[in-house]
VMD Tcl script that draws the C-alpha trace (Angstrom):
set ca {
  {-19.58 64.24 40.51}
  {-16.16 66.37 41.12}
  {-16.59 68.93 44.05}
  {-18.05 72.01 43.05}
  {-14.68 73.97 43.82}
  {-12.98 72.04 41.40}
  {-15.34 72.06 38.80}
  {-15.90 75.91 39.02}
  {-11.72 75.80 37.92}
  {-12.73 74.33 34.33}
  {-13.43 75.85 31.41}
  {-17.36 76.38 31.24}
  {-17.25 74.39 28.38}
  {-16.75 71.23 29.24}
  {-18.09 71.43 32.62}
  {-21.02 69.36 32.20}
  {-19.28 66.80 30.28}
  {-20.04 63.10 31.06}
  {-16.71 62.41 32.16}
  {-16.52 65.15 34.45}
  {-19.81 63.90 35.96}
  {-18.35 60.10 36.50}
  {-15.45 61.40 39.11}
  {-16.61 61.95 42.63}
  {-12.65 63.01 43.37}
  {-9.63 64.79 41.76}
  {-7.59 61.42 42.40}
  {-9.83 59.29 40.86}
  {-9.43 61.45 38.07}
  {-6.51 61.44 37.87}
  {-5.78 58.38 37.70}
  {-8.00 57.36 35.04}
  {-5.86 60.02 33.00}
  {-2.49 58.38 33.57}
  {-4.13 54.80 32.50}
  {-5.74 56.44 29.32}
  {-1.96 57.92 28.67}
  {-0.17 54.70 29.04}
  {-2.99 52.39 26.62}
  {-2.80 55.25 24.12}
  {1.47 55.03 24.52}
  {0.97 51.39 23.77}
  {-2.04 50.86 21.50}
  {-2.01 51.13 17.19}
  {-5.53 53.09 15.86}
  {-7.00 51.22 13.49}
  {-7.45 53.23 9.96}
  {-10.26 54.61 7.91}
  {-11.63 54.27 4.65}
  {-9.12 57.29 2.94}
  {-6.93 54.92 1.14}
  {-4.14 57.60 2.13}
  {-4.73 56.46 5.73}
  {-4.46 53.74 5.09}
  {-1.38 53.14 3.12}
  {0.47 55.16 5.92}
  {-1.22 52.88 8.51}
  {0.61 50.09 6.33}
  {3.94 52.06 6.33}
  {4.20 53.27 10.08}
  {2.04 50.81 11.92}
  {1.42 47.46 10.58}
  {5.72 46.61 10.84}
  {5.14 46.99 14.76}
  {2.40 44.33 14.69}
  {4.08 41.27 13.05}
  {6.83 39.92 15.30}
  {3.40 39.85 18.03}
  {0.95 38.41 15.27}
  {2.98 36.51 13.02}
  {1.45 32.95 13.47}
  {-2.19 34.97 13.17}
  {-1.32 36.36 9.94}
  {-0.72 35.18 6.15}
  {2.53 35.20 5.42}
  {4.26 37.01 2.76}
  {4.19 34.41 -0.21}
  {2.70 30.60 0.47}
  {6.46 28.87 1.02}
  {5.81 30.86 4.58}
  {3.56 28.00 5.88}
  {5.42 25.33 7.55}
  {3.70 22.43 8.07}
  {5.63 19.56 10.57}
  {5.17 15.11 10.43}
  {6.63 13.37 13.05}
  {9.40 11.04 11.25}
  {9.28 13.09 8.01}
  {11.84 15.28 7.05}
  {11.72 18.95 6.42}
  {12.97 19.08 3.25}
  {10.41 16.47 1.80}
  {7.76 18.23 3.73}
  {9.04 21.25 1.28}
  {9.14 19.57 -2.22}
  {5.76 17.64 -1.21}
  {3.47 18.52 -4.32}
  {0.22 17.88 -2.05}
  {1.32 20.09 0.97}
  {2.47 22.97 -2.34}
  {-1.23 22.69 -3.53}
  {-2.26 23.36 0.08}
  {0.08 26.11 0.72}
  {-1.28 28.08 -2.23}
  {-5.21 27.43 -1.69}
  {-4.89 28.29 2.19}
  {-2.77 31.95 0.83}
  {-5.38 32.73 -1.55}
  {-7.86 32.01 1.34}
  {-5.69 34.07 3.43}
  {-5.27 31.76 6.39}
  {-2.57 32.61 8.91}
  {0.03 30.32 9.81}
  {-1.53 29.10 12.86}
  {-4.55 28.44 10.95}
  {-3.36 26.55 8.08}
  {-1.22 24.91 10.59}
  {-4.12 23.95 12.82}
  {-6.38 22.86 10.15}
  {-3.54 20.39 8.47}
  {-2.73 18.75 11.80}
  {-6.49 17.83 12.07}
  {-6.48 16.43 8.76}
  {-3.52 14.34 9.32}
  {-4.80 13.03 12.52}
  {-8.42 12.23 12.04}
  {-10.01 12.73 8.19}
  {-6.37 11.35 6.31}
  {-6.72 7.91 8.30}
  {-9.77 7.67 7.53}
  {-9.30 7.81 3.77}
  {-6.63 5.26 3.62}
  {-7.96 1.49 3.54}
  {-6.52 -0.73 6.19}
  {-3.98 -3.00 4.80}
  {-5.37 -6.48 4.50}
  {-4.72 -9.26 6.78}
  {-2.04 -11.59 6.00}
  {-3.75 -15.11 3.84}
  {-3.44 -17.56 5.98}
  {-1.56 -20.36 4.26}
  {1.04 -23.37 4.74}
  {3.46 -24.71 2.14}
  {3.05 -28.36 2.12}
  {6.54 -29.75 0.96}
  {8.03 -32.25 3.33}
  {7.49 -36.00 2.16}
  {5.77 -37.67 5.27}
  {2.90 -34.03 4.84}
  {2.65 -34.64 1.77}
  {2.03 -38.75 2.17}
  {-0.54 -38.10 4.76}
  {-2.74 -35.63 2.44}
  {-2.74 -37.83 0.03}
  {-3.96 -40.57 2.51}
  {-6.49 -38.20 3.79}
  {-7.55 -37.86 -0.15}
  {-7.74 -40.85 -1.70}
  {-8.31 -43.31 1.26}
  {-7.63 -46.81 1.22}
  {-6.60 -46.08 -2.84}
  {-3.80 -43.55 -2.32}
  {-0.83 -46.33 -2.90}
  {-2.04 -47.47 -5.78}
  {-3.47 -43.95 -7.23}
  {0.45 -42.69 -6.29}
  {1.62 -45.47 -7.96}
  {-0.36 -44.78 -11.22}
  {0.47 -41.04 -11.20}
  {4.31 -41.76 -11.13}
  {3.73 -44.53 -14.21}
  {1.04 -41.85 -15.90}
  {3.67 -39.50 -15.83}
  {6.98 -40.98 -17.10}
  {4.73 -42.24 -19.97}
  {4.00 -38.35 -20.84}
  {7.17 -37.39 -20.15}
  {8.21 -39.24 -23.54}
  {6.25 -36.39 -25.42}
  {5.71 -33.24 -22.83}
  {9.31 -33.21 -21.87}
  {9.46 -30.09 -20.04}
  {5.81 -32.03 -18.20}
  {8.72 -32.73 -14.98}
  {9.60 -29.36 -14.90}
  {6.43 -28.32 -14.16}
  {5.68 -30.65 -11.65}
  {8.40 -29.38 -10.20}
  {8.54 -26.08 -10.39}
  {4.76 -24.62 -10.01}
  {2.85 -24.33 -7.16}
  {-1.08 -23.84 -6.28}
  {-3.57 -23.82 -3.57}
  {-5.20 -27.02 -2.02}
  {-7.78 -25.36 0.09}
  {-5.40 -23.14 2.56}
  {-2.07 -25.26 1.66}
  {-0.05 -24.79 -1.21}
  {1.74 -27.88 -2.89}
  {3.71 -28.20 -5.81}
  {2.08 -29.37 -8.74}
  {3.91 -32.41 -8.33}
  {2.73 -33.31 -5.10}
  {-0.90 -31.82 -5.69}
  {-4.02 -33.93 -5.25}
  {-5.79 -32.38 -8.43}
  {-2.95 -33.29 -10.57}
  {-2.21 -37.17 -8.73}
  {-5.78 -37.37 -10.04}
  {-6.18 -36.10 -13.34}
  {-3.19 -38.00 -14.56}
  {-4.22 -41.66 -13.07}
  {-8.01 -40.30 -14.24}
  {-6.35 -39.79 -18.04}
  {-4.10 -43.41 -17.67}
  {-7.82 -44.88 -16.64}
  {-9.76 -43.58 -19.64}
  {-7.37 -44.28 -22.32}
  {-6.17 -47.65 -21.00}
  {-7.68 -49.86 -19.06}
  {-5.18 -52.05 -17.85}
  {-3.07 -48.66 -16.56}
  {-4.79 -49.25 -13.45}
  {-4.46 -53.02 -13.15}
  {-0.60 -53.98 -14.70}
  {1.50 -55.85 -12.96}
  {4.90 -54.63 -11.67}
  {6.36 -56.35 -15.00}
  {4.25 -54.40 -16.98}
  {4.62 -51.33 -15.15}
  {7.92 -51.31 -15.39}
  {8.44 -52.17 -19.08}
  {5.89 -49.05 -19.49}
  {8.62 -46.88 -17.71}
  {11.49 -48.01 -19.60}
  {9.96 -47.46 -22.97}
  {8.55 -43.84 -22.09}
  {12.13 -43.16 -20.38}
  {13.63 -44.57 -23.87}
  {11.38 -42.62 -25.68}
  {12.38 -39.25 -23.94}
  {15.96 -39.65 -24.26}
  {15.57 -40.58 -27.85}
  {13.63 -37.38 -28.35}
  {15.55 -35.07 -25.97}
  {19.40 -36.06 -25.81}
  {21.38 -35.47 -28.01}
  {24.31 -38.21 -27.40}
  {22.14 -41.09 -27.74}
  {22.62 -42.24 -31.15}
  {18.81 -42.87 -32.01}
  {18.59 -38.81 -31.32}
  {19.84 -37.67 -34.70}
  {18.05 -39.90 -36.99}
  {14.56 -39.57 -35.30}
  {15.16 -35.61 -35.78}
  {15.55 -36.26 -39.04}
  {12.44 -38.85 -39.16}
  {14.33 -41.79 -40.05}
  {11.64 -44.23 -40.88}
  {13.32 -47.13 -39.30}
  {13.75 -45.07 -36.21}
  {10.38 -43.67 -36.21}
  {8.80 -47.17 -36.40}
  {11.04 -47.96 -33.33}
  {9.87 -45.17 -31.25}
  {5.80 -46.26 -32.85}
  {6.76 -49.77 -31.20}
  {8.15 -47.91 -27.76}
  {5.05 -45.90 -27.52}
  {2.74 -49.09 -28.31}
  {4.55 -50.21 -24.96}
  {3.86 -47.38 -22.60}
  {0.45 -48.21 -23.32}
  {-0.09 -51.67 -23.28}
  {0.39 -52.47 -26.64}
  {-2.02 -50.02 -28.31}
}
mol new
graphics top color blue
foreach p $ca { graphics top sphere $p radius 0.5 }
foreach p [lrange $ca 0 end-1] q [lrange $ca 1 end] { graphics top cylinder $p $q radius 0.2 }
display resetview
């Protein structure tokens, strides 16, 4: 408590105040006054409930607060949130329809830019990877096209029977050829999987076998012709296409026009693909 010779200078009234009985010294006092002077020199009172108060509170005080609490604060209108991506540029950060949707929820919310800020960089980092599937591994597979590959998976399919089943195809398919002309094409152009290798058609297993499997069933000397035979096969089918298929060869125009002496030629040139059937 002051010393009684100083307190006998106040005014009776506030004599006994509390404060009065927390100094034991005038400087002490003192003091405390010039520290009270300079907070209230720097500090804002908050306002009331009179809506009076607190529309002047708006007016004189709250322009003083927010260059030192902008980033705690909502801005003015949602385009005030800026959001940044490392490698993404500015202006697409702007016209980004996701980022406008979560400017205008986290306004309404009335987050402050630090807030919205904060709470976008910690989706980004850990919930956003999390939602997007990892990309999925690379197939592993090899495109089987060079001659000697392709000569040792056939080996490795047929055994001791892939020269003669090769052999077969090649005959199998010259004699289709006559009637599925675009049948080469195909060969030649499509591709699908043998296990984790892709192969033309041409050179695929599945195909070297359904065509010798097809020559088998619907003649059975396909298999075991001699070279004569096998060649006299290919000639006719290889007549037989161009007759169908090119227009210069002078057969062409007539069997178009089913000629019936050139349609029994082309019966007799089929009869030899297969063996006289």
């Amino acid at each position: 408590m002051l010393p009684d010779e100083i307190v006998q200078q106040l005014p009776e009234d506030i004599r006994g105040h509390s404060v009065v009985q927390r100094y034991n010294d005038l400087p002490s006092l003192v003091k405390s006054h010039i520290g009270l002077t300079e907070y209230q020199g720097k500090s804002i009172g908050i306002p009331g409930n009179d809506p009076k108060e607190i529309e002047e509170w708006k007016t004189h005080h709250l322009p003083k607060l927010q260059h030192v609490f902008a980033d705690r604060m909502p801005p003015e209108k949602p385009d005030g949130y800026e959001f940044k991506i490392d490698g993404i540029d500015n202006e697409a950060l702007k016209n980004d329809k996701v980022l406008a949707a979560f400017r205008d929820n986290a306004h309404k919310l009335g987050l402050s830019k630090s807030q919205a800020s904060g709470l976008f960089e910690q989706f980004a980092k850990d919930i956003l990877p999390q939602l997007i599937p990892p990309p999925a591994p690379a197939p592993d597979f090899e495109f089987v096209d060079k001659a000697e590959d392709v000569q040792a998976l056939m080996k490795e399919t047929f055994k001791a029977e892939a020269t003669q089943r090769i052999d077969e195809y090649k005959k199998g398919v010259a004699i289709l050829a006559s009637t599925i002309p675009e049948l080469k094409d195909i060969l030649n152009e499509g591709v699908a999987p043998f296990g984790k290798k892709f192969l033309s058609l041409g050179d695929h297993p599945g195909m070297v076998k359904l065509i010798t499997e097809i020559g088998r069933l619907t003649n059975p000397d396909f298999a075991g012709g001699g070279a004569a035979t096998s060649d006299a096969a290919l000639a006719a089918a290889d007549e037989i296409a161009d007759i169908r298929t090119n227009p210069a060869n002078p057969k062409h125009a007539l069997f178009m026009k089913k000629d019936k002496a050139t349609m029994a030629y082309v019966e007799d040139l089929y009869k030899q693909t297969t063996g006289g059937r």
